[in-house]
Biopython code that builds the backbone (N, CA, C, O; Angstrom):
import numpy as np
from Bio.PDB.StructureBuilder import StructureBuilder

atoms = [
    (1, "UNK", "N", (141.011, 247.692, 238.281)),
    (1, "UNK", "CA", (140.905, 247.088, 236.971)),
    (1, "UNK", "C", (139.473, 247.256, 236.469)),
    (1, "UNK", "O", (138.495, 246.945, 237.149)),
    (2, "UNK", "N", (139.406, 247.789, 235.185)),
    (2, "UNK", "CA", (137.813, 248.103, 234.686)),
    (2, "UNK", "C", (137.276, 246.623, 234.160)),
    (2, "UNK", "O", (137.976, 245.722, 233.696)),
    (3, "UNK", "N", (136.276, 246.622, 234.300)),
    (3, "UNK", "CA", (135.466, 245.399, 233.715)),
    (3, "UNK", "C", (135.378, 246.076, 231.848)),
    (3, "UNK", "O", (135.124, 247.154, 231.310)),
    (4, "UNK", "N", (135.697, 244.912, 231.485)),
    (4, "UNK", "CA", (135.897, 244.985, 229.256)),
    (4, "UNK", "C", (134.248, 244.728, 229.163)),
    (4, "UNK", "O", (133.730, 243.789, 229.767)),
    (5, "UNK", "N", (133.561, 245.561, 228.431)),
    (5, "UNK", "CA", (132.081, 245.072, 228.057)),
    (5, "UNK", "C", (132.011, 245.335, 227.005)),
    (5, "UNK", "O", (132.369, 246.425, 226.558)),
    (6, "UNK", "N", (131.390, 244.129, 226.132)),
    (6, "UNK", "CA", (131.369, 244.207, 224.835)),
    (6, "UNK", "C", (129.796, 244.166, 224.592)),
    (6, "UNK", "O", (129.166, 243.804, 225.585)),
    (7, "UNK", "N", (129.092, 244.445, 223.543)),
    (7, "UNK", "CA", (127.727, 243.763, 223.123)),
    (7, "UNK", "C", (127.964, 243.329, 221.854)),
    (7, "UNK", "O", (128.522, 243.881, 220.905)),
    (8, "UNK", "N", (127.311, 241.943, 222.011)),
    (8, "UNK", "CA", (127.674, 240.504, 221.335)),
    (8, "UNK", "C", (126.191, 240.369, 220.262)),
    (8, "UNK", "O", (125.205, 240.256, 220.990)),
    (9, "UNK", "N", (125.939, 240.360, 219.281)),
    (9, "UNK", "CA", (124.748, 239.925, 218.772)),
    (9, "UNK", "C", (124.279, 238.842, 218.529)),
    (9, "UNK", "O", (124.412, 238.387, 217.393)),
    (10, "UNK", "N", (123.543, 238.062, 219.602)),
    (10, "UNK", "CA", (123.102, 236.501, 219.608)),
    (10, "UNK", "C", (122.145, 236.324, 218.745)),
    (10, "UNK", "O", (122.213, 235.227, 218.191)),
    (11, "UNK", "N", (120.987, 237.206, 218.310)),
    (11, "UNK", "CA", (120.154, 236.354, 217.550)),
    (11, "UNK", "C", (119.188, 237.508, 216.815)),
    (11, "UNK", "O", (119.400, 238.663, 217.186)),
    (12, "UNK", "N", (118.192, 237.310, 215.849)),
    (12, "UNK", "CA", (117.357, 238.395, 215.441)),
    (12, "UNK", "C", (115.944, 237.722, 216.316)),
    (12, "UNK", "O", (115.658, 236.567, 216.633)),
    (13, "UNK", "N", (115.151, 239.230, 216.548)),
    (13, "UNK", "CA", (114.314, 238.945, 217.717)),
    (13, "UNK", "C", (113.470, 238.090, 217.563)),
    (13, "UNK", "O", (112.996, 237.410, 218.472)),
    (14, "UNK", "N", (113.053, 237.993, 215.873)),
    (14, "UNK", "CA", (112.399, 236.741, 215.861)),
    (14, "UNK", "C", (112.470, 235.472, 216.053)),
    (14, "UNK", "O", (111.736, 234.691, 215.448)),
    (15, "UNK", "N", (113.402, 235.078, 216.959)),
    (15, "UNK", "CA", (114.124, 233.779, 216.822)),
    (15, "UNK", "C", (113.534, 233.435, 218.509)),
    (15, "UNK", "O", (113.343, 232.327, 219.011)),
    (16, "UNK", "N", (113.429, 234.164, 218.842)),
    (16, "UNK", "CA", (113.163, 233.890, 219.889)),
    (16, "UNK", "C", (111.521, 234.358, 220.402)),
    (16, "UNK", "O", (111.364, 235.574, 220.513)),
    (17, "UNK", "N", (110.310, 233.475, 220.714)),
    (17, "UNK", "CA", (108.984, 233.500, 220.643)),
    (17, "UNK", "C", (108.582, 233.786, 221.597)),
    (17, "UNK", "O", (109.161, 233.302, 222.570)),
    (18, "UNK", "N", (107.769, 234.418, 221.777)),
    (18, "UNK", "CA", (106.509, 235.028, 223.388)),
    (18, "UNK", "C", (106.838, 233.522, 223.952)),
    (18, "UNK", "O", (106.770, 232.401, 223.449)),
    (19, "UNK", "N", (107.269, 234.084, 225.369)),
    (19, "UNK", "CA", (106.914, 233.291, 226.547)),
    (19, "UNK", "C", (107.643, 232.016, 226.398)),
    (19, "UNK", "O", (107.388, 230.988, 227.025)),
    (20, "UNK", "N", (108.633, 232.179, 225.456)),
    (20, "UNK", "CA", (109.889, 231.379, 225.010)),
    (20, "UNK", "C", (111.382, 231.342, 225.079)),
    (20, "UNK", "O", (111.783, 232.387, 225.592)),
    (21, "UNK", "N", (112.144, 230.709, 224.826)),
    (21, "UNK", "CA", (113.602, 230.596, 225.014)),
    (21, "UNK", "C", (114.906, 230.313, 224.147)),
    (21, "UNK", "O", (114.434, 229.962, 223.065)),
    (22, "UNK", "N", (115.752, 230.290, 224.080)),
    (22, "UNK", "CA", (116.998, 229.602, 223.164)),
    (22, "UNK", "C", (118.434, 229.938, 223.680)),
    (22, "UNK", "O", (118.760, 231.063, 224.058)),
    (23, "UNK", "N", (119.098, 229.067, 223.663)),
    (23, "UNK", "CA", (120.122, 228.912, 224.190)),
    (23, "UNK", "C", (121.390, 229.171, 222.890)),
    (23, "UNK", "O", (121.339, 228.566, 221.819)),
    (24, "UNK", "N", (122.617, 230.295, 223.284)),
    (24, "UNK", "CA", (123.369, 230.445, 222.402)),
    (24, "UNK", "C", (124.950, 230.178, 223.230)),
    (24, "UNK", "O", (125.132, 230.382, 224.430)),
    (25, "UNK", "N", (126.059, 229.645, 222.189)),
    (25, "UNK", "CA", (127.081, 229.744, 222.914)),
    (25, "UNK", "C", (127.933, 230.712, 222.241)),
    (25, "UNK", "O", (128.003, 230.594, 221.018)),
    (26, "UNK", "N", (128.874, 232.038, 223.030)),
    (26, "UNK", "CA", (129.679, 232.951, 222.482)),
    (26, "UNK", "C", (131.132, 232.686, 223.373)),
    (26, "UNK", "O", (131.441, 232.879, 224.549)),
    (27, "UNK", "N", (131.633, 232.307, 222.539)),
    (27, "UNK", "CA", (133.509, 232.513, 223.211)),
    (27, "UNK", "C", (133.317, 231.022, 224.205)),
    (27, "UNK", "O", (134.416, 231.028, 224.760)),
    (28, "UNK", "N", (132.704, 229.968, 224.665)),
    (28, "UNK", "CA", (132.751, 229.250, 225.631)),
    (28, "UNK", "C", (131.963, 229.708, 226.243)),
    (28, "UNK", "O", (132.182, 229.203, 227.344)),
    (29, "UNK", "N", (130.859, 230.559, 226.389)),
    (29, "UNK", "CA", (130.069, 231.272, 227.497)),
    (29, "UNK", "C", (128.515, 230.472, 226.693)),
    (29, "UNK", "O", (127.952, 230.705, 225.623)),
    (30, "UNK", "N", (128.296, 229.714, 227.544)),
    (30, "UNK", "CA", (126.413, 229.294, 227.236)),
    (30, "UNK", "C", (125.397, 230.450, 227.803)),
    (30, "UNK", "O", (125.345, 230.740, 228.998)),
    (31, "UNK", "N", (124.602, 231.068, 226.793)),
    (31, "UNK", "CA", (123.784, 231.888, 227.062)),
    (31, "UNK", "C", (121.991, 231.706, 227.079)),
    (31, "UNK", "O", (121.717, 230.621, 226.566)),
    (32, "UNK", "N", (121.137, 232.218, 227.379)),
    (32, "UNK", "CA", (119.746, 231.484, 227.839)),
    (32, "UNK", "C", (119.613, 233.329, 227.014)),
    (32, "UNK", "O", (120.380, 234.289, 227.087)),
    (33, "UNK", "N", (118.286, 233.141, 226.295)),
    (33, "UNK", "CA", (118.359, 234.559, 226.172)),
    (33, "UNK", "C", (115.978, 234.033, 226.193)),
    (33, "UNK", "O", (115.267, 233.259, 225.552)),
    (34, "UNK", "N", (115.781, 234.914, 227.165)),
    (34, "UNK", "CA", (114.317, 234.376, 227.541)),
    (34, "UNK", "C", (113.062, 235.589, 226.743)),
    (34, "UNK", "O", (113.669, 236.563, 226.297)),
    (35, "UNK", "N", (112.059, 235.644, 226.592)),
    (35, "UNK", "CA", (111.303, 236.661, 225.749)),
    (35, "UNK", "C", (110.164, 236.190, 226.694)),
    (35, "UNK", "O", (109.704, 235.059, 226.536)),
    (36, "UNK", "N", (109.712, 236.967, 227.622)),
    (36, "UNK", "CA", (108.503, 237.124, 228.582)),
    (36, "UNK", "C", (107.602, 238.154, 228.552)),
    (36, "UNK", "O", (108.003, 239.241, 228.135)),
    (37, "UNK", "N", (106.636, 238.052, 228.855)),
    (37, "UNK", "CA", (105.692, 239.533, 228.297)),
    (37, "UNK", "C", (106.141, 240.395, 227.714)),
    (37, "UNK", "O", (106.006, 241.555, 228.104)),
    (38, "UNK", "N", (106.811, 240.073, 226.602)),
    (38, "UNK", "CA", (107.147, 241.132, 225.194)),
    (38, "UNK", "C", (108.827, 242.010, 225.528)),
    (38, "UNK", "O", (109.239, 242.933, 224.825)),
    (39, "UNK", "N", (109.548, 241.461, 226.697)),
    (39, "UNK", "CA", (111.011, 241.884, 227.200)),
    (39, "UNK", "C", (111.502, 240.333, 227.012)),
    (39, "UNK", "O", (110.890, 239.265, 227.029)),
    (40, "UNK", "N", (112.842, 240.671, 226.831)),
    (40, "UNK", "CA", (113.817, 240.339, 226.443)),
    (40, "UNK", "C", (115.309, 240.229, 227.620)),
    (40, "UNK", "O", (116.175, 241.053, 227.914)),
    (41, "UNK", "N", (115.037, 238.700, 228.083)),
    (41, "UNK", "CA", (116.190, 238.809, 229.353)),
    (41, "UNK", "C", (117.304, 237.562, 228.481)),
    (41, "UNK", "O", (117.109, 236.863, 227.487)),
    (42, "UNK", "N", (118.604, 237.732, 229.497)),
    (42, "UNK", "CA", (119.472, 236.840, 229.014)),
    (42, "UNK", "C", (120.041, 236.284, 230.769)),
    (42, "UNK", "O", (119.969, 237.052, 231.729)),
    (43, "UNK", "N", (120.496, 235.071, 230.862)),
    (43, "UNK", "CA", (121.269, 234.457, 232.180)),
    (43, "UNK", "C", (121.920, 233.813, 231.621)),
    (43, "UNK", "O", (121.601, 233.588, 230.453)),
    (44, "UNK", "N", (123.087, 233.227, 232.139)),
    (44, "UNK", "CA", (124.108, 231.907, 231.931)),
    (44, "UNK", "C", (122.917, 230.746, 231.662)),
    (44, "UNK", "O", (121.888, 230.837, 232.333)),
    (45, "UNK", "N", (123.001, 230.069, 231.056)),
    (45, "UNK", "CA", (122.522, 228.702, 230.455)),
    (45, "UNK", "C", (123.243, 227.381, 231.242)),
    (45, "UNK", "O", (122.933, 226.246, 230.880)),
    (46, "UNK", "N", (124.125, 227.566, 232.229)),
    (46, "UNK", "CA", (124.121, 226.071, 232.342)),
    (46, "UNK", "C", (123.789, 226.018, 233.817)),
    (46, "UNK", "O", (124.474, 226.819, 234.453)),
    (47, "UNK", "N", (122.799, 225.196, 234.677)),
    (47, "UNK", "CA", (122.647, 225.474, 235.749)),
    (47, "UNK", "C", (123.807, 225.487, 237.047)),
    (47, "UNK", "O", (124.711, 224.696, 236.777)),
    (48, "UNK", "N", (123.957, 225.974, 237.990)),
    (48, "UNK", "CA", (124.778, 226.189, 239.322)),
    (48, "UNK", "C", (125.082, 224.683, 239.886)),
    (48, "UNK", "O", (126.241, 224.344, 240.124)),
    (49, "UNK", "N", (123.977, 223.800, 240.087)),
    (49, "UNK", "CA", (123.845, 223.216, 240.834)),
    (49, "UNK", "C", (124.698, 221.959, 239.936)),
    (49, "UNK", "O", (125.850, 221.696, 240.280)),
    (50, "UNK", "N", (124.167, 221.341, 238.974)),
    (50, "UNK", "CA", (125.168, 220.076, 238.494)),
    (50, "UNK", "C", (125.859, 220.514, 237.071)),
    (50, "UNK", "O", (126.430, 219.631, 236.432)),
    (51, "UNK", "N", (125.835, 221.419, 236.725)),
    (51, "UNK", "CA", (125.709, 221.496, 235.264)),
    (51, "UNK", "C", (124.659, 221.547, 233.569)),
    (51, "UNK", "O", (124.967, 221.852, 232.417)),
    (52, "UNK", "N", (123.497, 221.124, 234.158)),
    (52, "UNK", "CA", (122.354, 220.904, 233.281)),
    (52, "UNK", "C", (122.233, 222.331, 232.574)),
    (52, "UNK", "O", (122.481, 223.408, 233.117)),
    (53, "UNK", "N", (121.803, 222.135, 231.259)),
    (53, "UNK", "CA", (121.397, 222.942, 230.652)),
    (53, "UNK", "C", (119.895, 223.595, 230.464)),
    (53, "UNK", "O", (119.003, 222.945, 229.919)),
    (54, "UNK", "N", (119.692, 224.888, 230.943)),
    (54, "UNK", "CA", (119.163, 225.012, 231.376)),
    (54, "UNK", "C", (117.714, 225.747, 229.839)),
    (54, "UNK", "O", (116.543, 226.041, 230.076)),
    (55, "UNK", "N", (118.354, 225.814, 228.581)),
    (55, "UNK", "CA", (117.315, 225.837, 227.180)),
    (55, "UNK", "C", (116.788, 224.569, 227.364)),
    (55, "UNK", "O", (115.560, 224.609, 227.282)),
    (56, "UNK", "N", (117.362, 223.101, 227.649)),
    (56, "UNK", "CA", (116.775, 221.873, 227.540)),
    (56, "UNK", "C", (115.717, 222.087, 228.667)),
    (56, "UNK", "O", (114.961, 221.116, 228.622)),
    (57, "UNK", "N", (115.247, 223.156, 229.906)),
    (57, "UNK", "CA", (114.566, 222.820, 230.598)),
    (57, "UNK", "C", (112.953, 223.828, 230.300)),
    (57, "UNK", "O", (112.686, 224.529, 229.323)),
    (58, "UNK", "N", (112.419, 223.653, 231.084)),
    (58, "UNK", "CA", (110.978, 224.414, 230.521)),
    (58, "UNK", "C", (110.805, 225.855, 231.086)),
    (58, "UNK", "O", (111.375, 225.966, 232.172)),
    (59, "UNK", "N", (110.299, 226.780, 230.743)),
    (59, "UNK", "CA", (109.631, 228.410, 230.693)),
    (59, "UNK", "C", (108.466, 227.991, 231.106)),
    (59, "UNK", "O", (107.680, 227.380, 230.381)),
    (60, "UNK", "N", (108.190, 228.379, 232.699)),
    (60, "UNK", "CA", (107.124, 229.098, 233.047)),
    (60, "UNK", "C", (106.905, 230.218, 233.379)),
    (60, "UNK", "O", (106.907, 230.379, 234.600)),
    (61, "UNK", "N", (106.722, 231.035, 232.814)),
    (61, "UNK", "CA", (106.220, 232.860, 233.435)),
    (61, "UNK", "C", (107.575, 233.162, 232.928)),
    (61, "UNK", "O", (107.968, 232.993, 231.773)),
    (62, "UNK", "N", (108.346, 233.702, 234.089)),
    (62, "UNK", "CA", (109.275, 234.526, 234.279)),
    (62, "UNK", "C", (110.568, 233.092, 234.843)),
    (62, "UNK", "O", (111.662, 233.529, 235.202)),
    (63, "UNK", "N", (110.444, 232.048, 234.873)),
    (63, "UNK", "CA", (111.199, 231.070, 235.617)),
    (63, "UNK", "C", (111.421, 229.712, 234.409)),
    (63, "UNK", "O", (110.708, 229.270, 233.508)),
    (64, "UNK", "N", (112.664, 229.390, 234.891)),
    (64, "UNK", "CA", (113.114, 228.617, 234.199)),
    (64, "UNK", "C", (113.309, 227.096, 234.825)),
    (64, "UNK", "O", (113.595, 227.173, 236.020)),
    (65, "UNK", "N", (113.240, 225.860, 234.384)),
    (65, "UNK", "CA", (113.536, 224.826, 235.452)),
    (65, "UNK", "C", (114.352, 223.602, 234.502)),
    (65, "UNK", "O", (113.850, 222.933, 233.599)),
    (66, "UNK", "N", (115.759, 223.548, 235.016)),
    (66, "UNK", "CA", (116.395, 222.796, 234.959)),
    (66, "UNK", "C", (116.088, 221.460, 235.022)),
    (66, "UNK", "O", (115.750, 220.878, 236.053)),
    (67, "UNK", "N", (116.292, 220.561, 233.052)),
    (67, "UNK", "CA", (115.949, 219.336, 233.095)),
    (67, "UNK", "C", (116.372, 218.033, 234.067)),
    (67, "UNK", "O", (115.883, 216.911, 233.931)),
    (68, "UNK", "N", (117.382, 218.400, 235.079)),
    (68, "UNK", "CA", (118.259, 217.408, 235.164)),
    (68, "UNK", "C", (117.888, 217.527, 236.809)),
    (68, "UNK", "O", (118.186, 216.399, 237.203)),
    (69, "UNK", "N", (117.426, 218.238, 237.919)),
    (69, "UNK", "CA", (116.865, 218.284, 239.485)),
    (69, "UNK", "C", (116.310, 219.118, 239.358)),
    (69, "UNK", "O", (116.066, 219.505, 240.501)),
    (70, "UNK", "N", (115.766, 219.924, 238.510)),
    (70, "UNK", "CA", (114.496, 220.876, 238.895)),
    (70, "UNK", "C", (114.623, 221.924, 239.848)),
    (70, "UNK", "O", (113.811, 222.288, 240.699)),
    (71, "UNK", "N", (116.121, 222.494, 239.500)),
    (71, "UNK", "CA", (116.319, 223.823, 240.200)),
    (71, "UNK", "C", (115.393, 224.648, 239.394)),
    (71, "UNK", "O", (114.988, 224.209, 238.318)),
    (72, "UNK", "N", (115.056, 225.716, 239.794)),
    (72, "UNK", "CA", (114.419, 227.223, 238.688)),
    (72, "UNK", "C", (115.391, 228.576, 239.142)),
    (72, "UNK", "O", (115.914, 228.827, 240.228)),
    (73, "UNK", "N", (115.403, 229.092, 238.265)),
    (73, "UNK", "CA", (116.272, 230.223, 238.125)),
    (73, "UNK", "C", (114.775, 231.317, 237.499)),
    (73, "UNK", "O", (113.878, 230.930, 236.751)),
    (74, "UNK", "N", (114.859, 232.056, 237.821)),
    (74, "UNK", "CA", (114.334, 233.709, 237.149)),
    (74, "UNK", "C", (115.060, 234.053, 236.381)),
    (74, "UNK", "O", (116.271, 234.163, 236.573)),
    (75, "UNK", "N", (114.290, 234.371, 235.026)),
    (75, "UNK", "CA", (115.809, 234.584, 233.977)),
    (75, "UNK", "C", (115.420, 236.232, 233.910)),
    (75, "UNK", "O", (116.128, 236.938, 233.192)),
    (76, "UNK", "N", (114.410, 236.787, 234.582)),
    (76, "UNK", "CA", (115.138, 238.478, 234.697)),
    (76, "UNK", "C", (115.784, 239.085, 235.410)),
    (76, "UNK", "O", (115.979, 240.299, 235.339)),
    (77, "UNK", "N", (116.346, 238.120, 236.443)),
    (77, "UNK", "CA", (117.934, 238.240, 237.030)),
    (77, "UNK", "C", (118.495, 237.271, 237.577)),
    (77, "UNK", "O", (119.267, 237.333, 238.533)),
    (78, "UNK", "N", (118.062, 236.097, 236.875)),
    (78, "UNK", "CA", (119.281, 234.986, 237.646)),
    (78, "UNK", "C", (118.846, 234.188, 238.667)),
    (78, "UNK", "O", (118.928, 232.965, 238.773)),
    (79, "UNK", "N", (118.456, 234.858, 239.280)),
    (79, "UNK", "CA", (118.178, 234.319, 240.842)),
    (79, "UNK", "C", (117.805, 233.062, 241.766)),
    (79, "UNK", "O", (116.578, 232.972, 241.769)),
    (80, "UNK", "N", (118.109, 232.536, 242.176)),
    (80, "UNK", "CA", (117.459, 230.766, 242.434)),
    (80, "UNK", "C", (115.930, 230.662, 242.926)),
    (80, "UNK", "O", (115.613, 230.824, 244.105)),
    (81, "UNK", "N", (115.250, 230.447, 242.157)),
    (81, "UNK", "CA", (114.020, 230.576, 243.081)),
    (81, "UNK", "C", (113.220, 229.072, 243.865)),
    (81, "UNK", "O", (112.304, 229.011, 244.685)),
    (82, "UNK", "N", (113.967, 228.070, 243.245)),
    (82, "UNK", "CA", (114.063, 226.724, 243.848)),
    (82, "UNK", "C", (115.435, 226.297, 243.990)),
    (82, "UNK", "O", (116.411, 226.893, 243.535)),
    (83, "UNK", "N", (115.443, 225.226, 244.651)),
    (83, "UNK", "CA", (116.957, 224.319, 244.810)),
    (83, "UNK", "C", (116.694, 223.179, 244.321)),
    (83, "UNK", "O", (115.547, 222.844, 244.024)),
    (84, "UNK", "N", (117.809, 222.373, 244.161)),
    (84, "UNK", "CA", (118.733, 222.355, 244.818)),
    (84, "UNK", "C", (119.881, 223.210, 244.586)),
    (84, "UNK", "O", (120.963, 222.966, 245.119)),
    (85, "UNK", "N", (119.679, 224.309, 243.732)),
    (85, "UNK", "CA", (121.002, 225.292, 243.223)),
    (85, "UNK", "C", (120.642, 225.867, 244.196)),
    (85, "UNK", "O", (119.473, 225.969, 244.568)),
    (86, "UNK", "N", (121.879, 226.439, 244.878)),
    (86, "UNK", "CA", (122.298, 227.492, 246.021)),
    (86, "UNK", "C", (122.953, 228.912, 245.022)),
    (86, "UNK", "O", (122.852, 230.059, 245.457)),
    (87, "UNK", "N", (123.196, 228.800, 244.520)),
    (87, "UNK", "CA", (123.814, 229.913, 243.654)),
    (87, "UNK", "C", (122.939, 230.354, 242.496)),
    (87, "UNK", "O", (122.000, 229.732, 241.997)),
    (88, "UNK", "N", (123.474, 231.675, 242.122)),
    (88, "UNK", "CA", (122.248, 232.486, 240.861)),
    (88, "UNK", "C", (123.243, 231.794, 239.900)),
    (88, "UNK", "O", (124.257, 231.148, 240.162)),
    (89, "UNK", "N", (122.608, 232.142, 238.580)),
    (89, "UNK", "CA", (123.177, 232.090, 237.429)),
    (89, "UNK", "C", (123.144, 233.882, 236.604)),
    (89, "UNK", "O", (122.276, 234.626, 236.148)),
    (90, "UNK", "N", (123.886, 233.898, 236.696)),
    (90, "UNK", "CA", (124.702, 235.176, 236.080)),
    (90, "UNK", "C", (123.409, 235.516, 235.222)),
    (90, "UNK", "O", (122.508, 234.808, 234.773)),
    (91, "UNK", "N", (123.598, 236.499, 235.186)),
    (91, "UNK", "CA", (122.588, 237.673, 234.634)),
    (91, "UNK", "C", (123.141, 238.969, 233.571)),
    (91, "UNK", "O", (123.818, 239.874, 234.059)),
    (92, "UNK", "N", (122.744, 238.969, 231.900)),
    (92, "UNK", "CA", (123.222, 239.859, 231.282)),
    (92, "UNK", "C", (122.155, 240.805, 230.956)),
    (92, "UNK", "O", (120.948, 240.671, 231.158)),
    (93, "UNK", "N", (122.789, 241.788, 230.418)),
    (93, "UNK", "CA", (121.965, 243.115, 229.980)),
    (93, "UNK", "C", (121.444, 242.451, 228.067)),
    (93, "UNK", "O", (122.174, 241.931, 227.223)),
    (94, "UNK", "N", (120.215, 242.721, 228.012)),
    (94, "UNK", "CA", (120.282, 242.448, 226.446)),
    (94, "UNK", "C", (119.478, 243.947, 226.083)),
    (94, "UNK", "O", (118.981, 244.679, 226.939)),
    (95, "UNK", "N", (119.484, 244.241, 224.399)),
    (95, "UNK", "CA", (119.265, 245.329, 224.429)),
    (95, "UNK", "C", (118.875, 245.587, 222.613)),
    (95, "UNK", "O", (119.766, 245.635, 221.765)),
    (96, "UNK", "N", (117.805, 245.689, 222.381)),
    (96, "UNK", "CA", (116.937, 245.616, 221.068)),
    (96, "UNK", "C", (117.703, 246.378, 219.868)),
    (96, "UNK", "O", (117.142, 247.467, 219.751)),
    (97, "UNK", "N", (118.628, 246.276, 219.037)),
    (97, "UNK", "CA", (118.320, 247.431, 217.823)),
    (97, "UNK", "C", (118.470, 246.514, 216.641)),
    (97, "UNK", "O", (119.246, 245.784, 216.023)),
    (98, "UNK", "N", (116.909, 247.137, 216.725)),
    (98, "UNK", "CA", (115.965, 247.002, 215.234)),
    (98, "UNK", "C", (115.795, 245.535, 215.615)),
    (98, "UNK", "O", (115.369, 245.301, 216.746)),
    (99, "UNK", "N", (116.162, 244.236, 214.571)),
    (99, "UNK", "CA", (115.418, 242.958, 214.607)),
    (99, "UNK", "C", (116.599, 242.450, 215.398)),
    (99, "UNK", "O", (116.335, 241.419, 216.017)),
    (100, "UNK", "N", (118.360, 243.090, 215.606)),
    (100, "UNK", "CA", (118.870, 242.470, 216.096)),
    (100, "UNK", "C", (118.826, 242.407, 218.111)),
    (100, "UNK", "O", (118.615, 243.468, 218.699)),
    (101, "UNK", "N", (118.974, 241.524, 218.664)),
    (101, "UNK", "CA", (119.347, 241.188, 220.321)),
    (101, "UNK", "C", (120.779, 241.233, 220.419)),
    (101, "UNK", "O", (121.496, 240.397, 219.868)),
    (102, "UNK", "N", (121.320, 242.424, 221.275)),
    (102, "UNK", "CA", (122.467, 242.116, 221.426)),
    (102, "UNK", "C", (122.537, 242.090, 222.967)),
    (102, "UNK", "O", (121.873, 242.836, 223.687)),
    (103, "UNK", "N", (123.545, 241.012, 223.466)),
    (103, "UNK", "CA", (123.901, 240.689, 224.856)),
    (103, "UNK", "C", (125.347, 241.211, 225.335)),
    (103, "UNK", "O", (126.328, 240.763, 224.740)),
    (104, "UNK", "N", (125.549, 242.242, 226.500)),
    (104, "UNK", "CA", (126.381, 242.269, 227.123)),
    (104, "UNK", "C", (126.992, 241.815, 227.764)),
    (104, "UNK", "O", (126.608, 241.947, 228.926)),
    (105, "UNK", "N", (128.165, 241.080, 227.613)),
    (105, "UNK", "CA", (128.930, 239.919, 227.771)),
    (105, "UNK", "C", (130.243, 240.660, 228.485)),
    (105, "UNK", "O", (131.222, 239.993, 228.820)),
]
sb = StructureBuilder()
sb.init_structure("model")
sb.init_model(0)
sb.init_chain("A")
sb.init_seg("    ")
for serial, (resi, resn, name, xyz) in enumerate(atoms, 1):
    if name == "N":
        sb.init_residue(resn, " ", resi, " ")
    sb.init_atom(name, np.array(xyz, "f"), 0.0, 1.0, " ", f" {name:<3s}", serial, name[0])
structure = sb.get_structure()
């Protein structure tokens, strides 16, 4: 069975600021779409561990930290880089044309 990939257009690039964040929802899917040294990443938005949302939590560097236990995720791939989340948060492709961000969903 092939995986369906669509690219979704969440936002124009200005919407989203150096070393900043915003959270979009498409179809039921919460999206984190992050802008770090001048790239452009996207992860699932709601954290692994209880549910917390993870735009309500703060951008440092390249890491994200969940308002609600202070898991961090890497939003240029997901990855847990604190706990108490044991699990990544999903990781999308985003991809520049012109002012629009579109996310592969």
């Amino acid at each position: 069975m092939l995986d369906c990939v669509a690219s979704v257009r969440m936002a124009s690039a200005e919407e989203i600021p150096e070393n900043g964040m915003k959270g979009f929802t498409v179809e039921k899917t919460r999206v984190l779409i992050a802008k770090v040294n001048g790239e452009y990443y996207a992860i699932g938005a709601i954290c692994t561990h209880l549910g917390g949302l993870l735009d309500n939590g703060k951008l440092d560097g390249n890491v994200v930290t969940c308002p609600l236990h202070g898991s961090r995720f890497d939003v240029t791939n997901g990855s847990v880089v604190r706990q108490p989340a044991k699990v990544a948060v999903r990781a999308y492709k985003v991809t520049r044309q012109g002012d629009s961000l579109l996310v592969e969903m």
